[in-house]
Chimera marker file (.cmm) of the C-alpha trace (Angstrom):
<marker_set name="trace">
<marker id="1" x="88.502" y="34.596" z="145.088" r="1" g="1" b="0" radius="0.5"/>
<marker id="2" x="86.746" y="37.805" z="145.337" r="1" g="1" b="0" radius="0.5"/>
<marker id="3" x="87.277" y="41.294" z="143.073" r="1" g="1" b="0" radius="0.5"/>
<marker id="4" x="88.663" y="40.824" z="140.007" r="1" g="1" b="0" radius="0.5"/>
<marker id="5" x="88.630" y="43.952" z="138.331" r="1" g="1" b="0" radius="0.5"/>
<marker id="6" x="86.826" y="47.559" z="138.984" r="1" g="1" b="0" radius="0.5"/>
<marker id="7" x="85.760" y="49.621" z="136.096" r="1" g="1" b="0" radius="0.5"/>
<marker id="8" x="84.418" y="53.459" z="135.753" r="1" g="1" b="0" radius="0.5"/>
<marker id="9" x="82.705" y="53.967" z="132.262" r="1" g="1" b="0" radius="0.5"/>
<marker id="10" x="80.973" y="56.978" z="130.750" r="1" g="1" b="0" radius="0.5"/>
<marker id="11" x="77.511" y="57.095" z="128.902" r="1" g="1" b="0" radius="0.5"/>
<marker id="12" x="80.041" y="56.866" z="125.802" r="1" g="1" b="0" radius="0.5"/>
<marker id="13" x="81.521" y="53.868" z="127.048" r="1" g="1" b="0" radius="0.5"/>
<marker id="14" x="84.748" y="55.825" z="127.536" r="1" g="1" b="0" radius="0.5"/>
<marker id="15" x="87.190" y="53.906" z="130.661" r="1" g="1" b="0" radius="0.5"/>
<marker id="16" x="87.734" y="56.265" z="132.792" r="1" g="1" b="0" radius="0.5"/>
<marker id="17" x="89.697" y="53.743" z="135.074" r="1" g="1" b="0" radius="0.5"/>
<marker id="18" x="90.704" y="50.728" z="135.268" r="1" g="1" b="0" radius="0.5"/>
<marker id="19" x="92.047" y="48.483" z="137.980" r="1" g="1" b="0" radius="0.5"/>
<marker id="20" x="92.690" y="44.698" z="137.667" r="1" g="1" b="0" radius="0.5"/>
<marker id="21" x="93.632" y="42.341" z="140.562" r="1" g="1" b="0" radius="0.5"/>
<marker id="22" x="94.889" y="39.547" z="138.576" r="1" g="1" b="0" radius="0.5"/>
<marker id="23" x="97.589" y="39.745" z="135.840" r="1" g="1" b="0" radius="0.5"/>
<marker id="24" x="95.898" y="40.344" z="131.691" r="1" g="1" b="0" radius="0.5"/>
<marker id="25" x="97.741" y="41.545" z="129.156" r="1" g="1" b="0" radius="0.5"/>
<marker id="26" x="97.080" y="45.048" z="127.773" r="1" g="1" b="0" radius="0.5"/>
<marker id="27" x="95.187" y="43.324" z="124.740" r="1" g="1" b="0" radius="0.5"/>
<marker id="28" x="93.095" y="41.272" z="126.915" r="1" g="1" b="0" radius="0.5"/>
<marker id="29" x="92.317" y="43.926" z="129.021" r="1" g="1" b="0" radius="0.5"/>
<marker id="30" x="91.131" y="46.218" z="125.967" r="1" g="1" b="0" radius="0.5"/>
<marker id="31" x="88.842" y="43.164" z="124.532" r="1" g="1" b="0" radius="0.5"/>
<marker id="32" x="87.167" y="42.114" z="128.429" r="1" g="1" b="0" radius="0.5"/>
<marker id="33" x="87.062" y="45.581" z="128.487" r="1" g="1" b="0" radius="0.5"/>
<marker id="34" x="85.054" y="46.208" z="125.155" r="1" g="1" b="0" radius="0.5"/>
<marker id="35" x="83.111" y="43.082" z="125.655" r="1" g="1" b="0" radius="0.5"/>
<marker id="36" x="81.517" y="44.237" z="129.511" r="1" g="1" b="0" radius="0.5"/>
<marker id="37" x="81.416" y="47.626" z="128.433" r="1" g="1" b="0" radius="0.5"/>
<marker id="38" x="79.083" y="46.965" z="125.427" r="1" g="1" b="0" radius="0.5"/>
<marker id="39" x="77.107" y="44.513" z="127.220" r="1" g="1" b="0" radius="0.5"/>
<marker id="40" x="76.335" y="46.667" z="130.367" r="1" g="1" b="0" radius="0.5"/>
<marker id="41" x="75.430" y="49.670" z="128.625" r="1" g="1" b="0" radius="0.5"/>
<marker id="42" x="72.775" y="48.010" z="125.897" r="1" g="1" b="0" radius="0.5"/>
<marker id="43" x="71.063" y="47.125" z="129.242" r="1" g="1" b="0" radius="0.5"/>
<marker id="44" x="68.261" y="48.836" z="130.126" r="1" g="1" b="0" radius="0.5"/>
<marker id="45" x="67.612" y="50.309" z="133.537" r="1" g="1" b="0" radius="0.5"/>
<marker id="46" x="64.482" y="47.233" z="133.971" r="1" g="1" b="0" radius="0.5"/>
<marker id="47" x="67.107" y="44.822" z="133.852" r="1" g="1" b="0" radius="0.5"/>
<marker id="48" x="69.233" y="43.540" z="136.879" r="1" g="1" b="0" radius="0.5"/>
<marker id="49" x="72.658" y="44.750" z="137.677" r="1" g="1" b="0" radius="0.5"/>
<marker id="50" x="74.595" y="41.436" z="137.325" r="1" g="1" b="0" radius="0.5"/>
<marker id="51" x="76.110" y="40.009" z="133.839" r="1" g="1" b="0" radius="0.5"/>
<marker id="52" x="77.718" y="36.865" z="133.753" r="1" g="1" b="0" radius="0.5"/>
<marker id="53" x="81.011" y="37.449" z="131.104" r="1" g="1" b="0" radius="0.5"/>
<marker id="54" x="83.210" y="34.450" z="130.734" r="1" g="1" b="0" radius="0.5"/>
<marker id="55" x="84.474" y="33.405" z="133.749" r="1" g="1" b="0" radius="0.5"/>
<marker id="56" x="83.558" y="36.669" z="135.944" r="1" g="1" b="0" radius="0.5"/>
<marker id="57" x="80.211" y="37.823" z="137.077" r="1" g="1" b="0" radius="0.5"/>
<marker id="58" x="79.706" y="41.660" z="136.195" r="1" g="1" b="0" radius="0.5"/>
<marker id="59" x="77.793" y="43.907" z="138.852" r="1" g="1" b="0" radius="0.5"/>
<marker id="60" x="77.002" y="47.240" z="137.559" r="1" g="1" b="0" radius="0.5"/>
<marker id="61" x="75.819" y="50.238" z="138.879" r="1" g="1" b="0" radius="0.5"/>
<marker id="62" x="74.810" y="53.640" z="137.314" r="1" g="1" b="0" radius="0.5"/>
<marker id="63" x="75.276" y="56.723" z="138.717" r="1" g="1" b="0" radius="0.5"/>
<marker id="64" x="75.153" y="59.871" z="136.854" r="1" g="1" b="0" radius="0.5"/>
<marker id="65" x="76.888" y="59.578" z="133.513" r="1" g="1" b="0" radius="0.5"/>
<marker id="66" x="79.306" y="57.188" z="135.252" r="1" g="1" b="0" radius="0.5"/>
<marker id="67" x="79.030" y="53.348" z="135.790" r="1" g="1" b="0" radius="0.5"/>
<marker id="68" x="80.892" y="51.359" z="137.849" r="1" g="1" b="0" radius="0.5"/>
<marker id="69" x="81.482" y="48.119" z="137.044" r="1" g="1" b="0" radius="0.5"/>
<marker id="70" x="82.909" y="45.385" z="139.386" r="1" g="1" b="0" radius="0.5"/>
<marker id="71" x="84.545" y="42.162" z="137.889" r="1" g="1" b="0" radius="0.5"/>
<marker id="72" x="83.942" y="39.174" z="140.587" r="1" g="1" b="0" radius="0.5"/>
<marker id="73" x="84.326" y="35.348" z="140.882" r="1" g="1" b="0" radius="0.5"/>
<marker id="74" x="80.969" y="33.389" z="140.051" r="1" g="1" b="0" radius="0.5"/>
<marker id="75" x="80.486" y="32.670" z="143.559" r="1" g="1" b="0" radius="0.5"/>
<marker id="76" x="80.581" y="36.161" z="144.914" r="1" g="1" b="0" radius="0.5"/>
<marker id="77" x="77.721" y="37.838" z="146.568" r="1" g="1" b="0" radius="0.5"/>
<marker id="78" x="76.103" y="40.415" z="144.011" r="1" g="1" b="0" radius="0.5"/>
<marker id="79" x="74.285" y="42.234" z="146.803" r="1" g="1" b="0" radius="0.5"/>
<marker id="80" x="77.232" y="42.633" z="148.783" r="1" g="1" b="0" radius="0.5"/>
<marker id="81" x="79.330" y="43.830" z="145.467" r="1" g="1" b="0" radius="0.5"/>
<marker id="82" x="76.582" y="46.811" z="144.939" r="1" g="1" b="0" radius="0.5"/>
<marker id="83" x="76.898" y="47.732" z="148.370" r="1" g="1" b="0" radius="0.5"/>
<marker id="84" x="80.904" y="48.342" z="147.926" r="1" g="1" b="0" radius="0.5"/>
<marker id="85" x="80.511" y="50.159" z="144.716" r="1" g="1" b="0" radius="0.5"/>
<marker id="86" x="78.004" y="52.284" z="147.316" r="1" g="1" b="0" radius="0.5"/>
<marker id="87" x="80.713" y="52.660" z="149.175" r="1" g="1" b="0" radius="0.5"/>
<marker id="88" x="83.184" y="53.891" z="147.098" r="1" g="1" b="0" radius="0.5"/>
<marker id="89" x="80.795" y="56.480" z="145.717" r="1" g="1" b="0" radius="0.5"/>
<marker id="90" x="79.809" y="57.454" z="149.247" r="1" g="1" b="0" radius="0.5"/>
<marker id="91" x="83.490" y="57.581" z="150.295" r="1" g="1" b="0" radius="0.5"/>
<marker id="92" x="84.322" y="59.918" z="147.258" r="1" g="1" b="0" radius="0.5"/>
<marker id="93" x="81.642" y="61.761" z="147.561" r="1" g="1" b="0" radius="0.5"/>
<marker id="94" x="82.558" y="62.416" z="151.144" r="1" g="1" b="0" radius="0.5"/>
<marker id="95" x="86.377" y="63.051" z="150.546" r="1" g="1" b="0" radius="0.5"/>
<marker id="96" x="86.267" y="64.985" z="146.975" r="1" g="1" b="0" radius="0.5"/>
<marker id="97" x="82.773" y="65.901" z="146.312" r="1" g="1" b="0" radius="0.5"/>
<marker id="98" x="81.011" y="65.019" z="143.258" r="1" g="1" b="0" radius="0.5"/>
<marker id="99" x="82.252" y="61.767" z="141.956" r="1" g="1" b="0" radius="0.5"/>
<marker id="100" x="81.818" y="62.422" z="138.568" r="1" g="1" b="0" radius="0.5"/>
<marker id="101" x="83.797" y="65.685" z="138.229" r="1" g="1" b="0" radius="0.5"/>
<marker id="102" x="86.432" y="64.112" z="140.209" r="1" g="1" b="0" radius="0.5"/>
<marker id="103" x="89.976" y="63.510" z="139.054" r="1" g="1" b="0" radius="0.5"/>
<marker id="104" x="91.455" y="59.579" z="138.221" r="1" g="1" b="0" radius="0.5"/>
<marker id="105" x="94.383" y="59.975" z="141.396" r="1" g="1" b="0" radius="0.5"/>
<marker id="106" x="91.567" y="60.833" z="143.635" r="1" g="1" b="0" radius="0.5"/>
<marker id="107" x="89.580" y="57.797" z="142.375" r="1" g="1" b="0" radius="0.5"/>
<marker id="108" x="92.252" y="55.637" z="142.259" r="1" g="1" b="0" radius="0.5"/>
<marker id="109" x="93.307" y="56.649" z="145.574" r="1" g="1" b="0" radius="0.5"/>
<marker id="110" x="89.697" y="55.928" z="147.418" r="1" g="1" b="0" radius="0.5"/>
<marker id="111" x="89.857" y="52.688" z="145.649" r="1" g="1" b="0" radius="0.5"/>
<marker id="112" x="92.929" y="51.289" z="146.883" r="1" g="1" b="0" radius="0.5"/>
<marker id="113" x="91.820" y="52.298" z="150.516" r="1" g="1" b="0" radius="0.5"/>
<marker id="114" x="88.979" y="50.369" z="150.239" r="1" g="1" b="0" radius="0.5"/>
<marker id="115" x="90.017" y="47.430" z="148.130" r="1" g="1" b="0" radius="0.5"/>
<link id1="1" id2="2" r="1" g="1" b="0" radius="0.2"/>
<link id1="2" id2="3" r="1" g="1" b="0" radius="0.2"/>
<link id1="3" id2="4" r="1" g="1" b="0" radius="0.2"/>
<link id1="4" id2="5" r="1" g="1" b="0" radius="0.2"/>
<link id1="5" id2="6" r="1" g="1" b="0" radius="0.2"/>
<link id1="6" id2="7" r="1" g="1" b="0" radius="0.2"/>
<link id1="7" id2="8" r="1" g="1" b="0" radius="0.2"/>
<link id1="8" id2="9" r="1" g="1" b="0" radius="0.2"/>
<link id1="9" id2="10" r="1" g="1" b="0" radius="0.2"/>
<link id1="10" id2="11" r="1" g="1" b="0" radius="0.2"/>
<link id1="11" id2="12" r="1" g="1" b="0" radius="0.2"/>
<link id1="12" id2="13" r="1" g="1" b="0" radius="0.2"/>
<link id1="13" id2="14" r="1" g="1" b="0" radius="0.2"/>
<link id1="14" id2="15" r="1" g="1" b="0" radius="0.2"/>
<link id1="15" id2="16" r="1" g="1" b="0" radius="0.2"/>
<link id1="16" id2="17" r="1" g="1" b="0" radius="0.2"/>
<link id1="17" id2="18" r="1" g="1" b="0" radius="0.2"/>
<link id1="18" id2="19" r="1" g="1" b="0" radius="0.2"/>
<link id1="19" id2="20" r="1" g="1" b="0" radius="0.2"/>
<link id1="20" id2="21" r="1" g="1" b="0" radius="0.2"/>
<link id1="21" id2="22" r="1" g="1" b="0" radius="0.2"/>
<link id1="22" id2="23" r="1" g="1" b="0" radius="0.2"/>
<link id1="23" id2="24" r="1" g="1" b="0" radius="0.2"/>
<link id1="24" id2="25" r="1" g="1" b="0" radius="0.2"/>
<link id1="25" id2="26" r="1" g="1" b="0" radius="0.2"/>
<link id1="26" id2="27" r="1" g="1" b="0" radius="0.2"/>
<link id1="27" id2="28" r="1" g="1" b="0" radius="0.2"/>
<link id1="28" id2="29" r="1" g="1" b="0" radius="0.2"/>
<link id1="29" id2="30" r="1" g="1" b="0" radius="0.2"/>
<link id1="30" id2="31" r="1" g="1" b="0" radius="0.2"/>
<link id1="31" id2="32" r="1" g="1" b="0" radius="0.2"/>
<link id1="32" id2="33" r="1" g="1" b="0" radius="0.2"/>
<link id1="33" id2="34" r="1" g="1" b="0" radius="0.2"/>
<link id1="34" id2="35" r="1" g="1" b="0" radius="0.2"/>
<link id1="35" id2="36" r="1" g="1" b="0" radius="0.2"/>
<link id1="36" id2="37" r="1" g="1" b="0" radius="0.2"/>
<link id1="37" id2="38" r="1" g="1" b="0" radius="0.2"/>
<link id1="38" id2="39" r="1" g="1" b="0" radius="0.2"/>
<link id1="39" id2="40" r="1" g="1" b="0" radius="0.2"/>
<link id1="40" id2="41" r="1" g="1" b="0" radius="0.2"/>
<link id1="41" id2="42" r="1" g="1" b="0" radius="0.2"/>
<link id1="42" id2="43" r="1" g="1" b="0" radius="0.2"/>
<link id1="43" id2="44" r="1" g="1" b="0" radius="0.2"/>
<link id1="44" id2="45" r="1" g="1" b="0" radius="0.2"/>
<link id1="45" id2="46" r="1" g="1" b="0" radius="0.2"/>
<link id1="46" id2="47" r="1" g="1" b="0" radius="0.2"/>
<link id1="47" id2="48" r="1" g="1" b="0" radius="0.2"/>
<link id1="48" id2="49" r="1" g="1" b="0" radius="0.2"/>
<link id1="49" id2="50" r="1" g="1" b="0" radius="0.2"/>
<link id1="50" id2="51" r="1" g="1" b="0" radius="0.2"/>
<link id1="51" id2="52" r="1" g="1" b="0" radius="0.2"/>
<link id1="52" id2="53" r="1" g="1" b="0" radius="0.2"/>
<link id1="53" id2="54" r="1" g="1" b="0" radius="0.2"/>
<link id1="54" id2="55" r="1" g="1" b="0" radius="0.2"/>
<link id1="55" id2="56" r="1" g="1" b="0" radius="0.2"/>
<link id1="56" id2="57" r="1" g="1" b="0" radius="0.2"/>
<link id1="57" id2="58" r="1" g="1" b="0" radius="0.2"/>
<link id1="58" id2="59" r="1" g="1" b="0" radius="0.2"/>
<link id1="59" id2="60" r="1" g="1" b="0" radius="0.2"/>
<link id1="60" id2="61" r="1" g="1" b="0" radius="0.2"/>
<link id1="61" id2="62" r="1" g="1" b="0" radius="0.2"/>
<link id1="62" id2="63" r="1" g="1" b="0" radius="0.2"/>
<link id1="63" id2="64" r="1" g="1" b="0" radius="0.2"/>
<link id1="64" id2="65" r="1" g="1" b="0" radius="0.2"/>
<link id1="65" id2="66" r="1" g="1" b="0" radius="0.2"/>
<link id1="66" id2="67" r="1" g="1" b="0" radius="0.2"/>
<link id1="67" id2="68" r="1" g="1" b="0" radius="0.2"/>
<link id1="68" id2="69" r="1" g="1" b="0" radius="0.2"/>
<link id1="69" id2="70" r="1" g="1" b="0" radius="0.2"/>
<link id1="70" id2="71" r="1" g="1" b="0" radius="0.2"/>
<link id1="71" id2="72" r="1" g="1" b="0" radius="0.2"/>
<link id1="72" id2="73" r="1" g="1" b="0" radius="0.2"/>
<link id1="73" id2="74" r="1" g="1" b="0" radius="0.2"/>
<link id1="74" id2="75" r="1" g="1" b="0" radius="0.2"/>
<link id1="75" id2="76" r="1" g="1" b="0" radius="0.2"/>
<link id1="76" id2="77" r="1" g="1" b="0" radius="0.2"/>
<link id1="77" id2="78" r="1" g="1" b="0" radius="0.2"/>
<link id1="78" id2="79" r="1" g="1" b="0" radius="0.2"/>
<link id1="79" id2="80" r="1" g="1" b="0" radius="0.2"/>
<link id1="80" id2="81" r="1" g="1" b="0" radius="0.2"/>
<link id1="81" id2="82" r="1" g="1" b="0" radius="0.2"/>
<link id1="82" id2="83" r="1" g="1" b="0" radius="0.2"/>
<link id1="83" id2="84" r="1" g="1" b="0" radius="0.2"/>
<link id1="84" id2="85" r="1" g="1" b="0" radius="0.2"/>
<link id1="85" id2="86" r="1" g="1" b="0" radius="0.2"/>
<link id1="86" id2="87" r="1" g="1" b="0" radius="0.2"/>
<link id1="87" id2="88" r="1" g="1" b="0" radius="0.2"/>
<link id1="88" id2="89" r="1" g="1" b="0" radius="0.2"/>
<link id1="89" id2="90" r="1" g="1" b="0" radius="0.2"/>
<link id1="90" id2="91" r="1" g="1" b="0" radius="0.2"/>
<link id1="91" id2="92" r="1" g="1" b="0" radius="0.2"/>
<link id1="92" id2="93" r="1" g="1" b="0" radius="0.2"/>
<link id1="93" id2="94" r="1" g="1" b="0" radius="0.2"/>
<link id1="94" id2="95" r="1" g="1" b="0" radius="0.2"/>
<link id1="95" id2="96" r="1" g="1" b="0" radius="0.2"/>
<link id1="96" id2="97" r="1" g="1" b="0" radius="0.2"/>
<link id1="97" id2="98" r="1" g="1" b="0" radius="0.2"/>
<link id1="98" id2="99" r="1" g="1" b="0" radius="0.2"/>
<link id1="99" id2="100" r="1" g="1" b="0" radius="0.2"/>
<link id1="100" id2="101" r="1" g="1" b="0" radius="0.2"/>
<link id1="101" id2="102" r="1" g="1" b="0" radius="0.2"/>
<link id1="102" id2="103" r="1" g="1" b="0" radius="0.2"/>
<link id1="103" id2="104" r="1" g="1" b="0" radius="0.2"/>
<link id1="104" id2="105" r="1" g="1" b="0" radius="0.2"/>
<link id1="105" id2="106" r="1" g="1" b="0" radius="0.2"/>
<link id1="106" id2="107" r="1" g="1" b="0" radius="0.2"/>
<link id1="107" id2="108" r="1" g="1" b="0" radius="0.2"/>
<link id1="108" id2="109" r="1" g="1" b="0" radius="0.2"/>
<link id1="109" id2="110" r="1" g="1" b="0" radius="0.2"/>
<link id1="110" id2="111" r="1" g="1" b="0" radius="0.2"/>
<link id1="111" id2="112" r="1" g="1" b="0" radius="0.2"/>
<link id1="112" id2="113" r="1" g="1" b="0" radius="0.2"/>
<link id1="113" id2="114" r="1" g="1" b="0" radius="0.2"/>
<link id1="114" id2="115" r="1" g="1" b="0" radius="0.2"/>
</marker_set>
């Protein structure tokens, strides 16, 4: 129950990390990975924030060229998901300044405080 996975993406659908809270292999990492990344970014911004993807329920958020996207159970609440991936930005933001020049340790550091 709760996060399954946390995702940072680039406009180019680049990872930029990746952190999973249940065991996948490498190769089904790389194809949930392909297969959320795709579908969140051929959204446009008129459309909600929440993707349902197999099992999981995607909630996405956009800020500069990065999105964050949040892998949860089906009964998670998607409000309360955006306001964590508010967090996190916040908290970076705080602690390194801009989160989208900031370094992967940094990220990944803020991430595991919070998670």
């Amino acid at each position: 129950m709760g996060i399954r996975f946390v995702l940072l993406v680039n406009k180019q659908g680049q990872t930029r990390l990746a952190q999973y809270y249940e065991h996948l292999s490498l190769d089904e990492r790389r194809a949930l990975e392909g297969e959320i990344v795709r579908k969140c970014l051929a959204r446009t911004d008129q459309q909600c924030s929440f993707v349902e993807h197999r099992n999981y329920k995607v909630v996405y958020r956009r800020y500069a060229s990065l999105f964050f996207l949040v892998g949860v159970d089906n009964d998670e609440n998607e409000l309360a998901i955006l306001e964590f991936i508010h967090l996190l930005v916040e908290t970076m933001d705080r602690h390194f300044g801009n989160v989208v020049s900031s370094n992967t340790p940094m990220i990944q550091y803020c991430e595991d405080t919070l998670t």
